[in-house]
Backbone as a chain_set.jsonl record, in Angstrom:
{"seq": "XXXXXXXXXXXXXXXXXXXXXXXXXXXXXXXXXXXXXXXXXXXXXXXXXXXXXXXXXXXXXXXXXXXXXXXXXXXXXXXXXXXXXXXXXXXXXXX", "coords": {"N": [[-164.179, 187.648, 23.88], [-165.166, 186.378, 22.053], [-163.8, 188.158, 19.637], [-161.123, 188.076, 20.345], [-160.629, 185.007, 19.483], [-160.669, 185.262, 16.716], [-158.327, 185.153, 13.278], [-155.133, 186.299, 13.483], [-155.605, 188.201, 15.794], [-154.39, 187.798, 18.181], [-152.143, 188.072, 17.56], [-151.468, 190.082, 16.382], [-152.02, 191.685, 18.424], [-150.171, 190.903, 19.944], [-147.55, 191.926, 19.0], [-147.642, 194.826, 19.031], [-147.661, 195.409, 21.234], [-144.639, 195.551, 22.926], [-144.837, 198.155, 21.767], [-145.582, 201.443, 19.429], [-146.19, 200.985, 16.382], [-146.296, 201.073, 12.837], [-147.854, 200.602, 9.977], [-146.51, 199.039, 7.516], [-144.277, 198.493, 8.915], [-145.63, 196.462, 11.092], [-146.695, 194.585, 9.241], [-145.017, 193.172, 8.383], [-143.817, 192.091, 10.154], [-145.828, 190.155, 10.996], [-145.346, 188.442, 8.92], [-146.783, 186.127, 7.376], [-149.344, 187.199, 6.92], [-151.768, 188.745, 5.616], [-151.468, 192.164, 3.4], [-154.698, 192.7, 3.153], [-156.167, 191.672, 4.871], [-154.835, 192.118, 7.573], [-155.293, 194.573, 7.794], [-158.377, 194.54, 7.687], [-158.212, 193.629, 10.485], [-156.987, 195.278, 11.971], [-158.715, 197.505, 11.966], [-161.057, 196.497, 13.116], [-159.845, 195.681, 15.322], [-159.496, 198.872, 16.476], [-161.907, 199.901, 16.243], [-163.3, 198.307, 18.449], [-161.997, 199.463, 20.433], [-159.227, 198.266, 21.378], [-156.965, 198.899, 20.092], [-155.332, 202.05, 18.702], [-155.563, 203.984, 16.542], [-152.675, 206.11, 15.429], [-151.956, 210.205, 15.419], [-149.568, 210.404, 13.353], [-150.149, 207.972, 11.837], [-149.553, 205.564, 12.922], [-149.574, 202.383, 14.842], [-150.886, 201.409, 17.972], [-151.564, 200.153, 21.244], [-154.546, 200.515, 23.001], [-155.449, 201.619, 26.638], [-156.761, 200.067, 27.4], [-156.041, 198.016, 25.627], [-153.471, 197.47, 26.301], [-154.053, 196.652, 29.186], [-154.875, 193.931, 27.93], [-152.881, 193.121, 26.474], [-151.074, 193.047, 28.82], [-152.539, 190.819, 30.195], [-152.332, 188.32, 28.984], [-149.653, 187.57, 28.817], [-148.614, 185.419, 30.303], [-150.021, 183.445, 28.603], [-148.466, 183.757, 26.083], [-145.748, 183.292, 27.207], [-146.457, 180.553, 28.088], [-146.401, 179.4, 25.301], [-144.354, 180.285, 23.878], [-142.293, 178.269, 25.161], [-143.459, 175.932, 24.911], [-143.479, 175.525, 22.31], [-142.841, 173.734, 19.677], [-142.628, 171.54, 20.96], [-144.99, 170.421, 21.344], [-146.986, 168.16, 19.03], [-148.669, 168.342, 16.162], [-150.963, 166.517, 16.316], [-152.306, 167.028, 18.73], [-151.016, 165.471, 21.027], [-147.353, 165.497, 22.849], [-144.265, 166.002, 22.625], [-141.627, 163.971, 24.473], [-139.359, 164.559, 25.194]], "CA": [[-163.514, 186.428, 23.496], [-164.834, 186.32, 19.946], [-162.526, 188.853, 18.981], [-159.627, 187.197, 20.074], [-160.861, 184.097, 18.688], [-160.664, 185.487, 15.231], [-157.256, 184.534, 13.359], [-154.554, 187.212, 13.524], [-156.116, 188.927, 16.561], [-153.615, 187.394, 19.233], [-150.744, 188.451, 16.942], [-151.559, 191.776, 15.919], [-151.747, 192.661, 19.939], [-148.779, 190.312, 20.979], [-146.824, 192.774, 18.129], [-148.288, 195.525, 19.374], [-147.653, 194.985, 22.399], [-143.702, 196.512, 23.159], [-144.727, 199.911, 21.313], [-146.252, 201.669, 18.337], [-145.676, 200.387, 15.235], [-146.592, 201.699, 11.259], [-148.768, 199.567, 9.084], [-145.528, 198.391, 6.978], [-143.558, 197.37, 9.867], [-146.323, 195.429, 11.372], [-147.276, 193.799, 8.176], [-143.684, 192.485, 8.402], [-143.751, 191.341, 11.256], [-146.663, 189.142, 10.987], [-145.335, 186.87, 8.425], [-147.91, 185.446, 5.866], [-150.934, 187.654, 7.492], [-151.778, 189.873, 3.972], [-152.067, 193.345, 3.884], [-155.815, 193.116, 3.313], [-156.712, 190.932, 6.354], [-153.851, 192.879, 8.581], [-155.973, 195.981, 7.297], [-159.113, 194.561, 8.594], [-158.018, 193.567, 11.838], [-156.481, 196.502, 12.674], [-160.042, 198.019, 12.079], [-161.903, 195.696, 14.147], [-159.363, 196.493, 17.091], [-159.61, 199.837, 16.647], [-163.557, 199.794, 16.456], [-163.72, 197.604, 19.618], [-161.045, 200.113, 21.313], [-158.354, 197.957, 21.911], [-155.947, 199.627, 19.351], [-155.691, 203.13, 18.305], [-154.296, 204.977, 15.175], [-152.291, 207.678, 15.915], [-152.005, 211.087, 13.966], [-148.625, 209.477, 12.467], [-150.784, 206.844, 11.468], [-148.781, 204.06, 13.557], [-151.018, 201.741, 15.725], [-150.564, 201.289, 19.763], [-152.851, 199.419, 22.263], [-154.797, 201.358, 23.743], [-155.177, 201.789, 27.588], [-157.131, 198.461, 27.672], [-155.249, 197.244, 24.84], [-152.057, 197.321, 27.245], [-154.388, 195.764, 30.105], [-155.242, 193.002, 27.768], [-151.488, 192.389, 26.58], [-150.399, 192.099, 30.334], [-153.358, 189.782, 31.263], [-151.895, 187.503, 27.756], [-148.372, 187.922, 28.904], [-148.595, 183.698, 30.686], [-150.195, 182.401, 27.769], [-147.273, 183.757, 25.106], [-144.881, 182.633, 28.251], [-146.542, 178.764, 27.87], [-146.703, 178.994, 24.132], [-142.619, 180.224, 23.834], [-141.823, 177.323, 26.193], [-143.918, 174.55, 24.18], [-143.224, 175.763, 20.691], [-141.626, 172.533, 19.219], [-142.514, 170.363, 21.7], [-146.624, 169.943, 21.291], [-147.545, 168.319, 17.622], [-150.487, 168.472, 15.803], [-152.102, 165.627, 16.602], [-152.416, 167.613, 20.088], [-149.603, 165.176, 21.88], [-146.317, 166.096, 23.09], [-142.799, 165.201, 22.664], [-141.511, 164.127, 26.166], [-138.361, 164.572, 25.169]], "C": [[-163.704, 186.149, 22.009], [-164.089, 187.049, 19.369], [-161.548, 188.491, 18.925], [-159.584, 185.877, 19.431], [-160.225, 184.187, 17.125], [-159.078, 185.465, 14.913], [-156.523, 185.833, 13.07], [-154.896, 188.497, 14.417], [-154.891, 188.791, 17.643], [-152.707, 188.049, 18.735], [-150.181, 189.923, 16.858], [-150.996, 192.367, 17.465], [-150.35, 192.674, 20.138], [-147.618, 191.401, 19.658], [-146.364, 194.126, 18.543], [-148.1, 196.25, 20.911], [-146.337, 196.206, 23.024], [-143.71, 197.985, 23.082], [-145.496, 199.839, 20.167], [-145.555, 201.351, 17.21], [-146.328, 201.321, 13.873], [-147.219, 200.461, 10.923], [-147.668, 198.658, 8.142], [-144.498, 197.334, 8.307], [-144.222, 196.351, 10.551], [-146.474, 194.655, 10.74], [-145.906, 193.028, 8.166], [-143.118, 191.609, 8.811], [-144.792, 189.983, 11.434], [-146.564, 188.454, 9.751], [-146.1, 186.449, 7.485], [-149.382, 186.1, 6.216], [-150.728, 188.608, 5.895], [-152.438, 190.772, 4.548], [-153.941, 193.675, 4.352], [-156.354, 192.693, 4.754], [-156.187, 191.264, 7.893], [-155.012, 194.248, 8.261], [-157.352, 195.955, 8.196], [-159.632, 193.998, 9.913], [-157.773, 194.111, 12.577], [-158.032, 197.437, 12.867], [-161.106, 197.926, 13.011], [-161.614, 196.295, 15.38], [-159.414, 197.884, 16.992], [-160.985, 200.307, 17.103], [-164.029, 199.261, 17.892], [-162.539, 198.692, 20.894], [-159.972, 199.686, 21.973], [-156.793, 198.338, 21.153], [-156.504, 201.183, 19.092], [-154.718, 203.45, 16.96], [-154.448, 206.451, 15.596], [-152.456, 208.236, 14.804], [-150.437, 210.608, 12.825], [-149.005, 208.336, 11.816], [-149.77, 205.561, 11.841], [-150.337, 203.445, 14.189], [-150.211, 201.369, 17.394], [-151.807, 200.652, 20.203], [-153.074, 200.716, 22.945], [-154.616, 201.252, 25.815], [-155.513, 199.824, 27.876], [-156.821, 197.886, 26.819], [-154.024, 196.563, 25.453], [-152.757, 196.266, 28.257], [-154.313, 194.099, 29.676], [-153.575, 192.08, 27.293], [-151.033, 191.672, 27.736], [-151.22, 191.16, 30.343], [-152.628, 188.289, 29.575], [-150.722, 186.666, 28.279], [-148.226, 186.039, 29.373], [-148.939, 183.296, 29.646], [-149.072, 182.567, 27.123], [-145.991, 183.203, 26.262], [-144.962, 181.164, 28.123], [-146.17, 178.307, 26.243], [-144.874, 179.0, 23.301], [-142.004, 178.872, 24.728], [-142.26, 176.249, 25.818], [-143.836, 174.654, 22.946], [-142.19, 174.763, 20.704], [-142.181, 171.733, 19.855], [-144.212, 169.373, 21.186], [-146.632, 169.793, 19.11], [-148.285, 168.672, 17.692], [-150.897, 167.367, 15.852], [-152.297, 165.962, 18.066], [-151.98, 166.227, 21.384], [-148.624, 165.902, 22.488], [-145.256, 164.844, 23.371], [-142.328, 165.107, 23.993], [-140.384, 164.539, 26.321], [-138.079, 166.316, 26.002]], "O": [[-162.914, 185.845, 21.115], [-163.569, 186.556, 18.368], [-160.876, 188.419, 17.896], [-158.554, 185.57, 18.831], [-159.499, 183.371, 16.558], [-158.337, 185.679, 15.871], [-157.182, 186.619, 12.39], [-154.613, 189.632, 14.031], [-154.406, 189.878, 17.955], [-152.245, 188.855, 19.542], [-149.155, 190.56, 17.092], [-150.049, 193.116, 17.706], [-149.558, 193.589, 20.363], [-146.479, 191.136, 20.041], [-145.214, 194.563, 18.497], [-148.39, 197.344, 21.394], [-146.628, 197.325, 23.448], [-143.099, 198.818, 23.751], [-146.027, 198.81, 19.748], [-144.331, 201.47, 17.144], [-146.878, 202.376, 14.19], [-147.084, 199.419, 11.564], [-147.99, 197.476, 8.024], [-144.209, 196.148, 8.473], [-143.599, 195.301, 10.711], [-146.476, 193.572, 11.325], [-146.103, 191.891, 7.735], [-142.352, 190.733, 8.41], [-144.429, 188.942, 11.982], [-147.563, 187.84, 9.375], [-145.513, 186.638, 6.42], [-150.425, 185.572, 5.831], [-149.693, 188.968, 5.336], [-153.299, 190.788, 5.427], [-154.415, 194.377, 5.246], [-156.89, 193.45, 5.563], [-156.695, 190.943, 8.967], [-155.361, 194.674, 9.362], [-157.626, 196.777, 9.071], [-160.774, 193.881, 10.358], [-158.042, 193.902, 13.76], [-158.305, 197.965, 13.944], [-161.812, 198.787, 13.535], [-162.277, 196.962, 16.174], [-159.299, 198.152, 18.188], [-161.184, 200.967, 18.123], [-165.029, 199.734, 18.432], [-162.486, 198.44, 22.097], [-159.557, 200.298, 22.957], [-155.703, 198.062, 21.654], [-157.678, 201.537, 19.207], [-153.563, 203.184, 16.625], [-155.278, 207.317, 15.873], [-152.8, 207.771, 13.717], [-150.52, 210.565, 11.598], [-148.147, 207.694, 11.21], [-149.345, 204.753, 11.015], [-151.518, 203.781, 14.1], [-149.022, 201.13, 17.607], [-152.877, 200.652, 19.593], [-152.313, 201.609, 23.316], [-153.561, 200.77, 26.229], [-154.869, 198.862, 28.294], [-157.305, 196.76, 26.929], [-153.637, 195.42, 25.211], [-152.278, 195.134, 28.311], [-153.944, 193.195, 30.425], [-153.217, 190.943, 27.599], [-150.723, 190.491, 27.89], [-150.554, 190.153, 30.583], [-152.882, 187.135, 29.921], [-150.687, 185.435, 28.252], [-147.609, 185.394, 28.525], [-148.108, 182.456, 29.3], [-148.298, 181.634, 27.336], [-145.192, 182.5, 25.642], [-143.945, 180.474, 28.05], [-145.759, 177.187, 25.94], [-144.353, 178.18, 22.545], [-140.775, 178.866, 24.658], [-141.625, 175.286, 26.247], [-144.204, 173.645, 22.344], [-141.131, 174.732, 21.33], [-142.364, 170.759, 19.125], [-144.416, 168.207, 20.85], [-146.437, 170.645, 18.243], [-148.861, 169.233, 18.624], [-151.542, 167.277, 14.807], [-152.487, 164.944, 18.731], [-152.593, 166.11, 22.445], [-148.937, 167.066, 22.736], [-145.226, 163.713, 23.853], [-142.547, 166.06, 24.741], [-140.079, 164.952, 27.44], [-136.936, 166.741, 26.172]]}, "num_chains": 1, "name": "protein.A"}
């Protein structure tokens, strides 16, 4: 859980997730994450075995990288479905 805790951990996977990706196209994909901090997140998950770098140097979940996507798969399901609705003052629009 501290791993996923950490910020750009959820993202990287949920990215990650459909298929293997390259270090450019990921970095792309995640938006305002910077190369350096995309660099050593990818490290982390790799170190902890939930990503791998291939010999193409892309990145993929590993076996339990995939497990941990599926077991995710409801939260990004609640979080697509309340995006917009929940401010930040941790309310919600009823509308």
């Amino acid at each position: 859980m501290d791993l996923l805790g950490q910020r750009w951990m959820l993202r990287v996977i949920w990215e990650l997730e459909p298929g293997p990706l390259g270090f450019l196209e990921l970095r792309r994909r995640m938006g305002n994450c910077s190369s350096s901090m995309l660099s050593v997140r990818l490290q982390r998950l790799v170190e902890s075995g939930v990503v791998e770098k291939k010999p193409d140097k892309s990145y993929e979940l590993t076996v339990a990288g995939g497990e941990l996507g599926y077991a995710l798969q409801p939260v990004w399901r609640w979080s697509e479905r309340w995006a917009g609705s929940l401010d930040g003052a941790g309310g919600y629009d009823e509308t």
